[in-house]
PDB file of N, H, CA, C and O in Angstrom:
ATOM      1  N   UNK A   1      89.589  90.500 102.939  1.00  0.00           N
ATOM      2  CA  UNK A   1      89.419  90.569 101.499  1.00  0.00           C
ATOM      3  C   UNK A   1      90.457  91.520 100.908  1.00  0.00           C
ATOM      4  O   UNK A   1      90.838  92.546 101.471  1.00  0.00           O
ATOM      5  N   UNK A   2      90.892  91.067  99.682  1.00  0.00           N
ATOM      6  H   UNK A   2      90.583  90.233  99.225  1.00  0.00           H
ATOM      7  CA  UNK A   2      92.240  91.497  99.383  1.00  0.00           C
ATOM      8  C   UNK A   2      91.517  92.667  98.600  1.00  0.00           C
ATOM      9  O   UNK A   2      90.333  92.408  98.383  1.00  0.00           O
ATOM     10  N   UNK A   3      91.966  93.948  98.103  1.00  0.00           N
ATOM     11  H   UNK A   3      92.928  94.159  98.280  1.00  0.00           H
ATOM     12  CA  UNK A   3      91.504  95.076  97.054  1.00  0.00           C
ATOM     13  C   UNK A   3      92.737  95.471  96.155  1.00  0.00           C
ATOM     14  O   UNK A   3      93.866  95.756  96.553  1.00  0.00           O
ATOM     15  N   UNK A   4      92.254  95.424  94.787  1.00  0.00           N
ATOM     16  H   UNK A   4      91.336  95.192  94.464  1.00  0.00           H
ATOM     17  CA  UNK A   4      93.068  96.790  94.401  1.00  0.00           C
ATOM     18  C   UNK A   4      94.328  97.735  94.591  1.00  0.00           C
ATOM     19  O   UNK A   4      93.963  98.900  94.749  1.00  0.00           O
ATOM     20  N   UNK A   5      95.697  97.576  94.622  1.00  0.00           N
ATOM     21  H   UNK A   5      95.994  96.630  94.494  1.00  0.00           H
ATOM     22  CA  UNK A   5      96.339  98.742  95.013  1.00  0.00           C
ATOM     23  C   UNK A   5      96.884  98.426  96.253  1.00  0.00           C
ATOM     24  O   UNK A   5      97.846  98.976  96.790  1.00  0.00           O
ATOM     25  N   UNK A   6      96.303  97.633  96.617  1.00  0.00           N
ATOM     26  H   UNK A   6      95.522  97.187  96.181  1.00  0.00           H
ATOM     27  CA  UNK A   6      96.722  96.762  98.491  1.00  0.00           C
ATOM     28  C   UNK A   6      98.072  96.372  98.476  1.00  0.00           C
ATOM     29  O   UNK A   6      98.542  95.842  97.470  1.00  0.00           O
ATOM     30  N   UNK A   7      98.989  96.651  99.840  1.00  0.00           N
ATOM     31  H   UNK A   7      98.608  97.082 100.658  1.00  0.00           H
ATOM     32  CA  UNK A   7     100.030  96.128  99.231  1.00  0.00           C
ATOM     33  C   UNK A   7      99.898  94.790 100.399  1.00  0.00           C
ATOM     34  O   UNK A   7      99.260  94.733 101.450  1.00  0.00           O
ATOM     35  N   UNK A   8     100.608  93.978  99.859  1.00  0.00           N
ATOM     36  H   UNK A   8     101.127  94.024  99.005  1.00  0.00           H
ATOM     37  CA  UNK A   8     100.633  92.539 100.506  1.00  0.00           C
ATOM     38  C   UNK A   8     101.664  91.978 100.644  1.00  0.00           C
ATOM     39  O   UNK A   8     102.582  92.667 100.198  1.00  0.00           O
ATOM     40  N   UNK A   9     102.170  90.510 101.282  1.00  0.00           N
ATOM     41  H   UNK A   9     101.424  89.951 101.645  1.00  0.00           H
ATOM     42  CA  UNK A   9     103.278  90.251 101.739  1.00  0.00           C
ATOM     43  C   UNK A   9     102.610  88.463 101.585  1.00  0.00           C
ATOM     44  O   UNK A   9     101.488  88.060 101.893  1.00  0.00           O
ATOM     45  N   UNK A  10     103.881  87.618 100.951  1.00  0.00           N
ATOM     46  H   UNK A  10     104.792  87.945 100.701  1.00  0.00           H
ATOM     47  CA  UNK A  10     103.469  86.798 100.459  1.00  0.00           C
ATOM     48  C   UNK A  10     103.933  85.780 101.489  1.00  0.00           C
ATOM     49  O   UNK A  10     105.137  85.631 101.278  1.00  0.00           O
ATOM     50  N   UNK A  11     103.431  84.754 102.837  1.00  0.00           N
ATOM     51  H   UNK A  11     102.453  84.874 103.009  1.00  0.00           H
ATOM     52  CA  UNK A  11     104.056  84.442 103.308  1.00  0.00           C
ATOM     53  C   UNK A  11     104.830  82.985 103.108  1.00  0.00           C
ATOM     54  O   UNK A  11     104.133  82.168 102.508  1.00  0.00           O
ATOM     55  N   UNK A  12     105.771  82.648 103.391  1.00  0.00           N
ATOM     56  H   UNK A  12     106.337  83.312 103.879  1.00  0.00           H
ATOM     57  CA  UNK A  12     106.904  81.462 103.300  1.00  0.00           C
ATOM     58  C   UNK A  12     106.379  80.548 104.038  1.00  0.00           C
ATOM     59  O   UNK A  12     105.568  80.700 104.951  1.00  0.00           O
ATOM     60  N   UNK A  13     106.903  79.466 103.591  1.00  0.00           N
ATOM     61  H   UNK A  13     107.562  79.343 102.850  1.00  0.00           H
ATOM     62  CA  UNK A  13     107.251  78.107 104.506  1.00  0.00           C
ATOM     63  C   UNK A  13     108.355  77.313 105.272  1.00  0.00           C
ATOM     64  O   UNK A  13     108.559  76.372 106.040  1.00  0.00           O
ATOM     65  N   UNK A  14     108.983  78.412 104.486  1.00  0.00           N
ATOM     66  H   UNK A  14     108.817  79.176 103.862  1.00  0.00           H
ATOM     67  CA  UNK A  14     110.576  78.492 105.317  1.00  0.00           C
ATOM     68  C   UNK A  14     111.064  79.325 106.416  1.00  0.00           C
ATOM     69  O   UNK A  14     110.962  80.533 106.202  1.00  0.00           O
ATOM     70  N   UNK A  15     111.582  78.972 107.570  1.00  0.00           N
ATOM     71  H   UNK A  15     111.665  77.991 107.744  1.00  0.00           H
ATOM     72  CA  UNK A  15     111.846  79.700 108.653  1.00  0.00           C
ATOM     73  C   UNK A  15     112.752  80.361 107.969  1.00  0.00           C
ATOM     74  O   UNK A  15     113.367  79.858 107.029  1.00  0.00           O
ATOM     75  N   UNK A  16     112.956  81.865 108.494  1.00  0.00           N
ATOM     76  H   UNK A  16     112.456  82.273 109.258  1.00  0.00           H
ATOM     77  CA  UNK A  16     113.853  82.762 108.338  1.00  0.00           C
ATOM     78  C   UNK A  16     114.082  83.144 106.917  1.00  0.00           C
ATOM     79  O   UNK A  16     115.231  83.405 106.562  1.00  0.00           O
ATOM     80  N   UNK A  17     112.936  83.208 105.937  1.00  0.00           N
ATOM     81  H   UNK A  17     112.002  82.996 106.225  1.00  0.00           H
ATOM     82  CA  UNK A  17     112.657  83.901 104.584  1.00  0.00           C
ATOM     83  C   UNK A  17     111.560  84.438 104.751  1.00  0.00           C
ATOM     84  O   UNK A  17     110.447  84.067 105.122  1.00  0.00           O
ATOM     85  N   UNK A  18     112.363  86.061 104.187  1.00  0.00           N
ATOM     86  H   UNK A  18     113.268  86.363 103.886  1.00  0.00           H
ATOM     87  CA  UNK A  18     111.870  86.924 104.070  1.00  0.00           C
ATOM     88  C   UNK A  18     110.252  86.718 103.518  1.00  0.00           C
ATOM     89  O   UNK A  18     109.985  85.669 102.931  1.00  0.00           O
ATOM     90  N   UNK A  19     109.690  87.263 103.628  1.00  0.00           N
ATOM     91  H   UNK A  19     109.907  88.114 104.105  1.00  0.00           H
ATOM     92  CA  UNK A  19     108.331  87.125 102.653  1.00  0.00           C
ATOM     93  C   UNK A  19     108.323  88.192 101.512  1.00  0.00           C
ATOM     94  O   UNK A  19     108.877  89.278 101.685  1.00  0.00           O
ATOM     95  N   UNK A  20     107.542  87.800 100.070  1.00  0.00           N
ATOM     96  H   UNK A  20     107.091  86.919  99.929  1.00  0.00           H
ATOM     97  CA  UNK A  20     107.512  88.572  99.016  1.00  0.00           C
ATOM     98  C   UNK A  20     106.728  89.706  99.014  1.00  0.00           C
ATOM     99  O   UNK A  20     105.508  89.556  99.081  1.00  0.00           O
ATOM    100  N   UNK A  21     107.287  91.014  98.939  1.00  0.00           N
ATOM    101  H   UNK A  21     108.278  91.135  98.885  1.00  0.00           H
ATOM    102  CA  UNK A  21     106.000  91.791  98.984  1.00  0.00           C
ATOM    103  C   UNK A  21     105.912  92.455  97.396  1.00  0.00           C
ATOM    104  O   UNK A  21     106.814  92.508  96.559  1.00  0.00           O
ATOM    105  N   UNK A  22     104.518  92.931  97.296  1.00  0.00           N
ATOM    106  H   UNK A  22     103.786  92.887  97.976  1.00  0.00           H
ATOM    107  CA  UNK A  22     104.162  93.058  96.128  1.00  0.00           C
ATOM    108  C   UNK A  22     102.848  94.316  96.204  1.00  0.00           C
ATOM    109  O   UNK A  22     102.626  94.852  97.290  1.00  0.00           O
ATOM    110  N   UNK A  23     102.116  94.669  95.086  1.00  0.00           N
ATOM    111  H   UNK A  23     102.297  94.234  94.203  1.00  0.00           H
ATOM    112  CA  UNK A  23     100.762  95.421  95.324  1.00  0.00           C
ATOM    113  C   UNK A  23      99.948  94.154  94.532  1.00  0.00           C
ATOM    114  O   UNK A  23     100.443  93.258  93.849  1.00  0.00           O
ATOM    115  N   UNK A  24      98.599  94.390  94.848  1.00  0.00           N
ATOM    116  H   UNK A  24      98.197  95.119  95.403  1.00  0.00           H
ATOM    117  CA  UNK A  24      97.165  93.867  94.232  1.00  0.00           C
ATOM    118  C   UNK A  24      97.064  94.574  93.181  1.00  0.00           C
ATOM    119  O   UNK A  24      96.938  95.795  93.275  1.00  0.00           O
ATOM    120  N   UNK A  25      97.112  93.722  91.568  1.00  0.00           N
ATOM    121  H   UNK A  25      97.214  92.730  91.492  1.00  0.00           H
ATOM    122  CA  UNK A  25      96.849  94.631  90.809  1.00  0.00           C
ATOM    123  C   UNK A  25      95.391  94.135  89.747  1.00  0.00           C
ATOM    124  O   UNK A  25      94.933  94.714  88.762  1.00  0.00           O
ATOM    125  N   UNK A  26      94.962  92.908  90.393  1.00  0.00           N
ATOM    126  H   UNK A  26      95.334  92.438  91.193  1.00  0.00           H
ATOM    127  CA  UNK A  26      93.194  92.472  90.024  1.00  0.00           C
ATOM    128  C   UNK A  26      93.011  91.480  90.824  1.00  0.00           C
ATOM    129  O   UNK A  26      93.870  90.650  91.122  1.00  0.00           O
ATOM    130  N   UNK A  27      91.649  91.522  91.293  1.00  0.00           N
ATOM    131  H   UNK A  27      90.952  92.196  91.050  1.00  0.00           H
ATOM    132  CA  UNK A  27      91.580  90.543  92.473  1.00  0.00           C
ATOM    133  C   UNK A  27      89.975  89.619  91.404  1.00  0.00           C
ATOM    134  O   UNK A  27      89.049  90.271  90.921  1.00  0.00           O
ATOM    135  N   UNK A  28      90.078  88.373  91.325  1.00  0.00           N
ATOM    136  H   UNK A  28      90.830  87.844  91.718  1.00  0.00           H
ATOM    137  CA  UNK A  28      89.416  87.590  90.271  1.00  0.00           C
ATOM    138  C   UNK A  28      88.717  86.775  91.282  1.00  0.00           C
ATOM    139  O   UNK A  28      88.820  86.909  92.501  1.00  0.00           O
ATOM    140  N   UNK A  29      87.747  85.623  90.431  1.00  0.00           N
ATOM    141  H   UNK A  29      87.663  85.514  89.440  1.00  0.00           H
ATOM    142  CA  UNK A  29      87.498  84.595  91.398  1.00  0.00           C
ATOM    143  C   UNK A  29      88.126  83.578  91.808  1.00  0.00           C
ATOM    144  O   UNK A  29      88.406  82.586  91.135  1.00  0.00           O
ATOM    145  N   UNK A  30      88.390  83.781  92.980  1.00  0.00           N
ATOM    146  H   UNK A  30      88.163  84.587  93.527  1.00  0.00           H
ATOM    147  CA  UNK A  30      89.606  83.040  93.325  1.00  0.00           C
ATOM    148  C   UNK A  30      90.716  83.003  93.093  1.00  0.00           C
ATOM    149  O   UNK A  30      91.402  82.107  93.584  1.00  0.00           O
ATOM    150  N   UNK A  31      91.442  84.280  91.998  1.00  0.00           N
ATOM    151  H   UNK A  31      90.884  85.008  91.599  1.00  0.00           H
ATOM    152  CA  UNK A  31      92.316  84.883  92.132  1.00  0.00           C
ATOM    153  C   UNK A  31      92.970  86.208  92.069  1.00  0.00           C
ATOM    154  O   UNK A  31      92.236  87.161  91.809  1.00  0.00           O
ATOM    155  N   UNK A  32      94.335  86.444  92.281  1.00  0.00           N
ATOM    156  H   UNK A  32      94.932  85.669  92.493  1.00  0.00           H
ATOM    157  CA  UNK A  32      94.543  87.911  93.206  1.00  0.00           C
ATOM    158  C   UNK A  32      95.819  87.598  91.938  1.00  0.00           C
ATOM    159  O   UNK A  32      96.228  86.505  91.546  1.00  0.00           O
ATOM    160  N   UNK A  33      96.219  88.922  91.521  1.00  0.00           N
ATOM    161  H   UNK A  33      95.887  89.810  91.839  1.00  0.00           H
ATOM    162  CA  UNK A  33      97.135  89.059  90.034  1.00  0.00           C
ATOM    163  C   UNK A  33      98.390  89.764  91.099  1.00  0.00           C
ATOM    164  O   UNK A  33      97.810  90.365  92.003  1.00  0.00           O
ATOM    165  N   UNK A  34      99.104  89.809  91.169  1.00  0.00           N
ATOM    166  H   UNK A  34      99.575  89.320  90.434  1.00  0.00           H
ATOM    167  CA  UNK A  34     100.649  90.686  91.899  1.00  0.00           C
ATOM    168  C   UNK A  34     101.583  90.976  91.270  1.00  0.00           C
ATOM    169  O   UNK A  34     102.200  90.317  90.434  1.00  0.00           O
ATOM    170  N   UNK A  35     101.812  92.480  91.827  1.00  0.00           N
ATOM    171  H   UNK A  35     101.311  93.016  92.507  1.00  0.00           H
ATOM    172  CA  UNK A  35     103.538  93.149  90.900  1.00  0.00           C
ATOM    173  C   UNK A  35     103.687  92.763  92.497  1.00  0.00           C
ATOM    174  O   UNK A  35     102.995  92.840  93.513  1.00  0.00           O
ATOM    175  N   UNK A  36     105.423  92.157  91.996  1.00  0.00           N
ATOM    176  H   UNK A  36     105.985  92.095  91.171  1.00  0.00           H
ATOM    177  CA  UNK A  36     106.082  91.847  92.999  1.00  0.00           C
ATOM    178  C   UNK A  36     107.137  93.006  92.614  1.00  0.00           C
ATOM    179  O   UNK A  36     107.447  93.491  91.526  1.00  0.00           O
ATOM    180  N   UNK A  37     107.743  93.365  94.479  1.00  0.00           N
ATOM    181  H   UNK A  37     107.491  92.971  95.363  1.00  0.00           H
ATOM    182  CA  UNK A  37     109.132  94.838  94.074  1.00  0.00           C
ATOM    183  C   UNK A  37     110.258  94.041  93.105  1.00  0.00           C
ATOM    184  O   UNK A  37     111.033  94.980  92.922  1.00  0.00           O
ATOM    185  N   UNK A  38     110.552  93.469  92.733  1.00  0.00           N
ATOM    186  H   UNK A  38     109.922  92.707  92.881  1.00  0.00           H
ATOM    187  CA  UNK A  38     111.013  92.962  91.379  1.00  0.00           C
ATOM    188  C   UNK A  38     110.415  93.169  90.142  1.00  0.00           C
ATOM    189  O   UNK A  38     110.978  92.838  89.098  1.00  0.00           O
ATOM    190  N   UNK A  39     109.434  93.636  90.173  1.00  0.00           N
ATOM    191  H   UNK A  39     108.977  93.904  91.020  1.00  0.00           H
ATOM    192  CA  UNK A  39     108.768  93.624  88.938  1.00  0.00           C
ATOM    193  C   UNK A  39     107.909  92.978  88.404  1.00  0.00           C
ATOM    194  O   UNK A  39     107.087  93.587  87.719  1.00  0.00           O
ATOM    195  N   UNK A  40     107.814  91.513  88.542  1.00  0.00           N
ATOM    196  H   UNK A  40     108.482  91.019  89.098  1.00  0.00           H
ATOM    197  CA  UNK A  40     107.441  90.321  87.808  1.00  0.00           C
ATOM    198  C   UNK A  40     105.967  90.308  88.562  1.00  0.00           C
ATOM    199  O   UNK A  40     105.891  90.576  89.761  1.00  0.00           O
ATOM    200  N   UNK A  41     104.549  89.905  87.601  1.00  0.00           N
ATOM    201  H   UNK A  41     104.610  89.687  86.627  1.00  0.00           H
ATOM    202  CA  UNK A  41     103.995  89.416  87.786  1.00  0.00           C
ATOM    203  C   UNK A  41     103.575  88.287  88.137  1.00  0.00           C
ATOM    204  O   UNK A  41     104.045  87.387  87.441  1.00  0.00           O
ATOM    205  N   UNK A  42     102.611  87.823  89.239  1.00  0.00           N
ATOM    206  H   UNK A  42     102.228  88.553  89.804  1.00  0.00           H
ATOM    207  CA  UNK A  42     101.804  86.654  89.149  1.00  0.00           C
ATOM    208  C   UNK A  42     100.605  86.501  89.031  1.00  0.00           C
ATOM    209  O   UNK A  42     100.158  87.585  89.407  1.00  0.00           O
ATOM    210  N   UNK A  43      99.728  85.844  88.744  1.00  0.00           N
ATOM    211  H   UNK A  43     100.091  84.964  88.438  1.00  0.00           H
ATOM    212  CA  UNK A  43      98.135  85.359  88.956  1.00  0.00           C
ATOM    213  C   UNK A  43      98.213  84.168  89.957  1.00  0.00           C
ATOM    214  O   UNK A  43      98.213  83.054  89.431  1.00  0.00           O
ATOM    215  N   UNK A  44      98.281  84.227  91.347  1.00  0.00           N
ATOM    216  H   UNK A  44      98.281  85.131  91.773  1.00  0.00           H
ATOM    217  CA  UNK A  44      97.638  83.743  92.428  1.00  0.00           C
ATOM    218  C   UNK A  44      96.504  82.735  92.649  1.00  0.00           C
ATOM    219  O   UNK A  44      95.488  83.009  92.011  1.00  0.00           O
ATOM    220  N   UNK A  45      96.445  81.632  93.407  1.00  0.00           N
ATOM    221  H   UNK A  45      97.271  81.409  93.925  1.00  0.00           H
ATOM    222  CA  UNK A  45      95.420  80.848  93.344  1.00  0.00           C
ATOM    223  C   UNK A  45      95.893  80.016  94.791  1.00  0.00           C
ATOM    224  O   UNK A  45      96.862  79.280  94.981  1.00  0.00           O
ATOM    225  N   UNK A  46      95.053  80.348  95.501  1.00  0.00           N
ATOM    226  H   UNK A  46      94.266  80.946  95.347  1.00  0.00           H
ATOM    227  CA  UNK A  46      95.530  80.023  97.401  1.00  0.00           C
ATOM    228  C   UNK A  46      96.597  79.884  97.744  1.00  0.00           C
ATOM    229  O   UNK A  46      97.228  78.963  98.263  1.00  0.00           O
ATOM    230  N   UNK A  47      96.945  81.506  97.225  1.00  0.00           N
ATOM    231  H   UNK A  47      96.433  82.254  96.803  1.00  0.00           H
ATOM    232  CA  UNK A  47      98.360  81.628  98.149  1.00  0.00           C
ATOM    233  C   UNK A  47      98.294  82.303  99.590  1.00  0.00           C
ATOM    234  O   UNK A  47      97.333  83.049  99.771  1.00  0.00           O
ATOM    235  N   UNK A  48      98.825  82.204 100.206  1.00  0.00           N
ATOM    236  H   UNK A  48      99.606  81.597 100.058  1.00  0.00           H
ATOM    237  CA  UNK A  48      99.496  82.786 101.630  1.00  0.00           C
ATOM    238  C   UNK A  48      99.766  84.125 101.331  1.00  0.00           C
ATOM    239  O   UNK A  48     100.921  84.524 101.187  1.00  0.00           O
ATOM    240  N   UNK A  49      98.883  84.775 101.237  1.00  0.00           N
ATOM    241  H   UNK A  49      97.945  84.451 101.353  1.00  0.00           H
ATOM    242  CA  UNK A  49      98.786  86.536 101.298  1.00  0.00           C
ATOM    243  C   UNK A  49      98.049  87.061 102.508  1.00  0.00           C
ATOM    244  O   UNK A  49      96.962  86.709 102.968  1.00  0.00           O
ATOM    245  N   UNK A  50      98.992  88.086 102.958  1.00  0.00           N
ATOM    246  H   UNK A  50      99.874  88.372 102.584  1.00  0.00           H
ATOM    247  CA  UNK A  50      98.045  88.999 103.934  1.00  0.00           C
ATOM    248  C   UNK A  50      98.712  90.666 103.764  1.00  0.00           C
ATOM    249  O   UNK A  50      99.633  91.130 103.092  1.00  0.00           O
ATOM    250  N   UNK A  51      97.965  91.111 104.506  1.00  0.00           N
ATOM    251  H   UNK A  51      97.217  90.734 105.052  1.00  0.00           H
ATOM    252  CA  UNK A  51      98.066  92.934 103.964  1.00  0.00           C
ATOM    253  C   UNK A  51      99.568  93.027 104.935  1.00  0.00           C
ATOM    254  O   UNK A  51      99.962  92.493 105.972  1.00  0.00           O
ATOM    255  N   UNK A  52     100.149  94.069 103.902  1.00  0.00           N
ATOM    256  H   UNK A  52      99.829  94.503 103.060  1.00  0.00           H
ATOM    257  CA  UNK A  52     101.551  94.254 104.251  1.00  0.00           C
ATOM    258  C   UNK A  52     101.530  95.342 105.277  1.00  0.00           C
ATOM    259  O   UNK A  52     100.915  96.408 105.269  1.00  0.00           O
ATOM    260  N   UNK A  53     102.572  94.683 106.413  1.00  0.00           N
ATOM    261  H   UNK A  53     103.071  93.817 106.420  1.00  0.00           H
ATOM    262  CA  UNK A  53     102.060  95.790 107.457  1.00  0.00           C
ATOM    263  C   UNK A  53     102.473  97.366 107.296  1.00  0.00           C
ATOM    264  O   UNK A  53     103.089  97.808 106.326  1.00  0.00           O
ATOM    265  N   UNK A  54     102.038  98.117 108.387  1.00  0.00           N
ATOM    266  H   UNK A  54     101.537  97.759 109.175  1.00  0.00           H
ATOM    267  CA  UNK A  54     101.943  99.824 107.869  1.00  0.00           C
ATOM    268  C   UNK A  54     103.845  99.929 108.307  1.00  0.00           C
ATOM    269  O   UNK A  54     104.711  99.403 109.006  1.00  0.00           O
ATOM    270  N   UNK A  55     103.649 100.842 107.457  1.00  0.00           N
ATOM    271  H   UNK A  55     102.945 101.270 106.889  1.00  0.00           H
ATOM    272  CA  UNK A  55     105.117 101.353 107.494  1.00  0.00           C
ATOM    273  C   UNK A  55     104.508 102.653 108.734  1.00  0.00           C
ATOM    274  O   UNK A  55     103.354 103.082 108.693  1.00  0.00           O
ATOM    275  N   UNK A  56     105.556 103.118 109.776  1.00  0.00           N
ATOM    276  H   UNK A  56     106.493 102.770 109.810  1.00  0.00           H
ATOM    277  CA  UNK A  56     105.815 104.574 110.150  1.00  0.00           C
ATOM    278  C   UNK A  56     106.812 105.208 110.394  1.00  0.00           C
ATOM    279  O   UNK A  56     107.875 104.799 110.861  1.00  0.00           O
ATOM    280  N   UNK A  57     106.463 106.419 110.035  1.00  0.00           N
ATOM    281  H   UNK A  57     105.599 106.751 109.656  1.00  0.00           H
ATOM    282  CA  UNK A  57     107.389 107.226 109.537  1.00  0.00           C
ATOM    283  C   UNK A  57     107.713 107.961 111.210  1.00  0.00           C
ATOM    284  O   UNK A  57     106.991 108.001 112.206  1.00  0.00           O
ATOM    285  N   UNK A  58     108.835 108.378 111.013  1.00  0.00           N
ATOM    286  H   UNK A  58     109.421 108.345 110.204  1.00  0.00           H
ATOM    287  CA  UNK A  58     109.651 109.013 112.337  1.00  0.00           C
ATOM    288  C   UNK A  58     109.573 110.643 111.708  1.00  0.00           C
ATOM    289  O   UNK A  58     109.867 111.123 110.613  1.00  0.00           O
ATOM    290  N   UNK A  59     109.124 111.114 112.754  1.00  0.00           N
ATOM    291  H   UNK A  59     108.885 110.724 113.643  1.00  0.00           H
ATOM    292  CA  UNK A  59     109.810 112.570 112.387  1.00  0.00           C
ATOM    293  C   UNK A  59     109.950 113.560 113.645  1.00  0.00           C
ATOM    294  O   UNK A  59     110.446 114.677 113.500  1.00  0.00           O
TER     295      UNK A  59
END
């Protein structure tokens, strides 16, 4: 289940494209709203989203 603030990764159907990542910025019935790192919004309706994996940090 997608939340709030989640960041996510939008996946493709194309081999060897990148996937879109974005945050959760309202999750509705049956749909999930996204700032993509471009900026641009969407409102979502069975897309290919899953939680964007963890970043780690080196130190």
């Amino acid at each position: 289940m997608l939340k709030k603030g989640q960041h996510v990764e939008e996946l493709t159907r194309k081999v060897g494209r990148r996937p879109r990542a974005g945050v959760v910025l309202t999750v509705g019935d049956g749909t999930v709203e996204v700032r993509w790192e471009d900026g641009h919004t969407s409102i979502l309706s069975g897309a290919l989203l899953r939680p964007a994996p963890q970043e780690t940090g080196s130190g």
